[in-house]
Structure formats: C-alpha cells, structure tokens
C-alpha positions as CSV (number, residue, x, y, z in Angstrom):
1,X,56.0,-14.8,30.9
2,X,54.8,-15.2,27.5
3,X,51.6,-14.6,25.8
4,X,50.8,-16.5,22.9
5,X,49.3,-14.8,20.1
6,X,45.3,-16.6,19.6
7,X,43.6,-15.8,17.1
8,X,40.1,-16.3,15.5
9,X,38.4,-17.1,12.0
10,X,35.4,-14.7,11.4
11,X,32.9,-14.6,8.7
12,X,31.3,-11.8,7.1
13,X,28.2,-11.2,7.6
14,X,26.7,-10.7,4.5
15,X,22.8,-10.0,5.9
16,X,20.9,-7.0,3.6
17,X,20.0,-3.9,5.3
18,X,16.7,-4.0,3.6
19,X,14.3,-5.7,1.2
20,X,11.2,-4.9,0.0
21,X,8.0,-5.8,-2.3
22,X,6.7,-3.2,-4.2
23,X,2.8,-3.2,-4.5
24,X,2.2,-6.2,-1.9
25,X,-1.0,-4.6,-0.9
26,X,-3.6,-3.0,-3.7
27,X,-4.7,0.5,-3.1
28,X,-8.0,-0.6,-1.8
29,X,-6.6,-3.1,0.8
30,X,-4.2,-0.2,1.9
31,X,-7.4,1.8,2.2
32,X,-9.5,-1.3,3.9
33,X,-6.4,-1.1,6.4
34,X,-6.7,2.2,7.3
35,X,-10.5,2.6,8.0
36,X,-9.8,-0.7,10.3
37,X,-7.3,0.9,12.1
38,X,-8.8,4.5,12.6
39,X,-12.5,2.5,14.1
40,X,-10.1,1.0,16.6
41,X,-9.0,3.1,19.7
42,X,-6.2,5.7,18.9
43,X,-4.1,6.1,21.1
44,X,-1.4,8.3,21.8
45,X,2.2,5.9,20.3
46,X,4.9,6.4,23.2
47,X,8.9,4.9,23.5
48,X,7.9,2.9,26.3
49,X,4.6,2.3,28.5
50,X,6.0,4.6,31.7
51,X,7.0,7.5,29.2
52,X,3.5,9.1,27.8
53,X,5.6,12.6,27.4
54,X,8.1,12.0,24.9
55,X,6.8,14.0,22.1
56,X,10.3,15.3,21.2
57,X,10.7,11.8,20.4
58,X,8.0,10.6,18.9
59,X,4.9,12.4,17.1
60,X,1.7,9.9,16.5
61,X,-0.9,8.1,17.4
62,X,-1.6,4.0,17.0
63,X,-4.1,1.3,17.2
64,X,-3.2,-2.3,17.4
65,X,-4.7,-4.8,14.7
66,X,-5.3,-8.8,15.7
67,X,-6.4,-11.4,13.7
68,X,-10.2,-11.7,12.9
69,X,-12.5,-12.6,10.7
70,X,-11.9,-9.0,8.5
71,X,-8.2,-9.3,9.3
72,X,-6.9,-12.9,8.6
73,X,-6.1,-12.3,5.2
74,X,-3.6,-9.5,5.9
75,X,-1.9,-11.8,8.1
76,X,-1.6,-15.0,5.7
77,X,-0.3,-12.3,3.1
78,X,2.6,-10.8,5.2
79,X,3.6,-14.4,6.6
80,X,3.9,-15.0,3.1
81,X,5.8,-12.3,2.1
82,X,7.7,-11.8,5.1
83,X,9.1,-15.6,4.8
84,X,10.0,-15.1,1.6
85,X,12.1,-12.1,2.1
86,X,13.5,-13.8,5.1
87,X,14.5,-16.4,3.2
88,X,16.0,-14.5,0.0
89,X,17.7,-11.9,2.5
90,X,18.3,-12.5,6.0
91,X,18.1,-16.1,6.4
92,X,17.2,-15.4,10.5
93,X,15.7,-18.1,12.5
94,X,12.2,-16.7,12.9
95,X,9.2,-17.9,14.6
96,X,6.0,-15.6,13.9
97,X,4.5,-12.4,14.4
98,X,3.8,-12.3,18.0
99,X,2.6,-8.7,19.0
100,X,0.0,-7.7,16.8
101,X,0.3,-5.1,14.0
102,X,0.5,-1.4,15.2
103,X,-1.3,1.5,12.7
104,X,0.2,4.1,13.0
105,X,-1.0,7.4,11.9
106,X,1.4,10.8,11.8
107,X,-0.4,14.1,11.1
108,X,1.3,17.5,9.7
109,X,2.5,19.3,11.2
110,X,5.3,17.6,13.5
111,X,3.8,14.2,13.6
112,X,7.5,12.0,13.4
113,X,9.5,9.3,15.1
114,X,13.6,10.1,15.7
115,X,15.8,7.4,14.9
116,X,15.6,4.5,16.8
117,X,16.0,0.8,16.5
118,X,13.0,-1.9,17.5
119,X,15.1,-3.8,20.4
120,X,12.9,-3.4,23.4
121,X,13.2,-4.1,27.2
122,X,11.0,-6.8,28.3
123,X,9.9,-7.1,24.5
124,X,9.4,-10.7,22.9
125,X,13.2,-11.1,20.6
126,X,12.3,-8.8,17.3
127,X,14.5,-9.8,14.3
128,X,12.8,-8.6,11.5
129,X,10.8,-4.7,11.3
130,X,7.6,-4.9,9.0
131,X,6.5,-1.2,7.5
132,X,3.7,-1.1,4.6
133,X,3.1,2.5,3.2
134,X,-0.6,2.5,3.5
135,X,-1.1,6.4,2.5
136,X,-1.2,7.7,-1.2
137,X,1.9,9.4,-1.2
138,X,0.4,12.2,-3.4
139,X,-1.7,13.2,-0.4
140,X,1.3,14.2,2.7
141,X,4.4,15.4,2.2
142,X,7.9,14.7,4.6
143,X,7.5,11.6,6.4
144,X,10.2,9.7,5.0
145,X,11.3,6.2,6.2
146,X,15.1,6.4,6.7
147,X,16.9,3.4,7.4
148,X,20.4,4.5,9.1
149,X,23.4,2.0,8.1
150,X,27.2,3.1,8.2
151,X,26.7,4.3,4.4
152,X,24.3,7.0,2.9
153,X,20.7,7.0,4.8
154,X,18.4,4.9,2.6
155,X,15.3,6.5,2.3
156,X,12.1,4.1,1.4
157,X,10.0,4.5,-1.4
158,X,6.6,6.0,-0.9
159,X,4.6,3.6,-3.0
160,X,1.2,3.1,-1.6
161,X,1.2,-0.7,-0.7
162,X,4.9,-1.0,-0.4
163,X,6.5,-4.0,2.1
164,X,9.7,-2.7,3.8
165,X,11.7,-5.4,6.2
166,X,15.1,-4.8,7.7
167,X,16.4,-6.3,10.9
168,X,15.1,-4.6,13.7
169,X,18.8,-3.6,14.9
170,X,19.1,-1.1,11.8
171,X,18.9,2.0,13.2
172,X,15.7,4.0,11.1
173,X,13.2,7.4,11.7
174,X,10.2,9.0,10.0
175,X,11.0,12.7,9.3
176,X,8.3,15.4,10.4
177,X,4.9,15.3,8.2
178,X,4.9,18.1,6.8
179,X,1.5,18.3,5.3
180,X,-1.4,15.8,5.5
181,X,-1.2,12.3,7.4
182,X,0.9,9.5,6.4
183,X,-0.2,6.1,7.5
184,X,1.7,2.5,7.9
185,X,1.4,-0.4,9.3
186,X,4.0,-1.7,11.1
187,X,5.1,-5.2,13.0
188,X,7.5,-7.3,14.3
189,X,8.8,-10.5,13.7
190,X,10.3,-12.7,16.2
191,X,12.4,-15.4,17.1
192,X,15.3,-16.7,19.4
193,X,18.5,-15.4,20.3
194,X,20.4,-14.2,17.6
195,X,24.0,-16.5,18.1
C-alpha cells in the first residue's frame, strides 16, 4: 500500500507580541484612577474563584471598575486606543471589553503575579490583554511587566500612563515589588474564536 505524500500551504503569522502608547493617560487621570479604584472593595486577586490560597502564585489585591458617570471617559479612551492598536498590530476580530477593568494594586514586599497567560476556563474568548502603568515609577521599585515570547523577555516600560496590549496567549508576569506599591489597570478584550 502506498501513502501519498499531502502536503499543506501555511502562512506566517506575522501578529506583534506587543504594542503600546506611551503617555495615553495624564498623570492626573492615572492618579483619578487610582483613588477610584482603592474607594472600591479590595479584594484579595486569586487564579481562579475556587483557589483563594495561591499566594505563591499570585501577590495582590483588586477592585473591579464599570462604566459610570466618573468612569465613561476612561472607557471611550481605551476603545479608542485599543482599536487602533488592534488595527495597526494584530488585526484580531474583536468585539468589546466585556468584563470590566480590574485595579490591581501590588505592595512591597512580595506583592507579584508568576507568568501566566489570560486564557481562562469558563472566561468570555480574551484576545487582546490591556495594562496601563498607573503608579509613578519613581515611587516602587521591582514590579516589572515581562512579556515571555521564544526570544529575550520584553520587559515594559514604567512610564506612568503607559498602554501595553499583547494577545492574551503571550505568556507575561510582574516580578516581586520590591519597595512601595505599583498600580495598573488591567482588561481584556474579546471576541470569537480565533480560526
């Protein structure tokens, strides 16, 4: 018997590991974000809703951040933004940020997330990860943002107001603070099946 040879034609994918826009928020809406997000409830950030005791894992607490009256702006600004580094970058079918944006504060002197990516279980589909550096980088030290490719670790830029997105597949941590707090915001942007 014979087996015939088949074979395929593939295309490289050419999609960026990372964009960004450096000062998309001002130093006092960075500032206006953080007050809003410490009145809310902190609570304790976890891997996944049945696993509160994962602190090897993951060091900080969170709030969530809907759209209001005080809030409405921030969202018109990052689906702005977001759409246009979409576009520029990825080019991924995207339809909206569905789950809110999470604060999320990390306090010296462990306060860090290991590398992980943002695919959840029984999550909405996440295609693009949204970080703004919300702290004055003067002000903690550690922290960093790496984004974990096949190549060198990229490590983000700690420019108060900066807009990271990458597709939530990219592997990524935030080393141990060291000293101070650092703040972000973070979110997720969704859409169907990747095919």
């Amino acid at each position: 018997m014979s087996i015939s040879n088949t074979s395929w034609t593939f295309q490289i994918d050419h999609v960026n590991t990372y964009a960004y826009i450096e000062n998309f928020l001002t130093k006092e809406e960075c500032e206006k974000i953080i007050k809003i997000g410490k009145e809310l409830n902190l609570d304790l950030g976890t891997v996944s809703p049945e696993n509160k005791k994962n602190s090897e894992i993951r060091k900080s607490n969170i709030s969530w951040i809907y759209p209001n009256e005080d809030t409405v702006w921030l969202f018109r600004k990052l689906v702005d933004g977001i759409t246009n580094l979409n576009n520029q970058f990825f080019k991924f079918d995207i339809t909206g940020l569905n789950e809110g944006l999470q604060f999320t504060n990390y306090k010296a002197p462990s306060g860090h997330y290991q590398a992980h990516t943002d695919k959840g279980l029984n999550t909405p589909i996440r295609k693009l990860s949204v970080t703004i550096q919300l702290s004055d980088p003067l002000k903690y030290e550690g922290g960093d943002l790496k984004l974990i490719d096949d190549t060198e670790p990229v490590i983000a830029q700690k420019k108060q107001g900066m807009l990271y997105v990458f597709p939530s597949y990219v592997l990524h941590e935030v080393t141990p603070v060291t000293k101070g707090e650092r703040n972000s915001l973070v979110a997720w942007v969704a859409g169907p099946n990747f095919k």
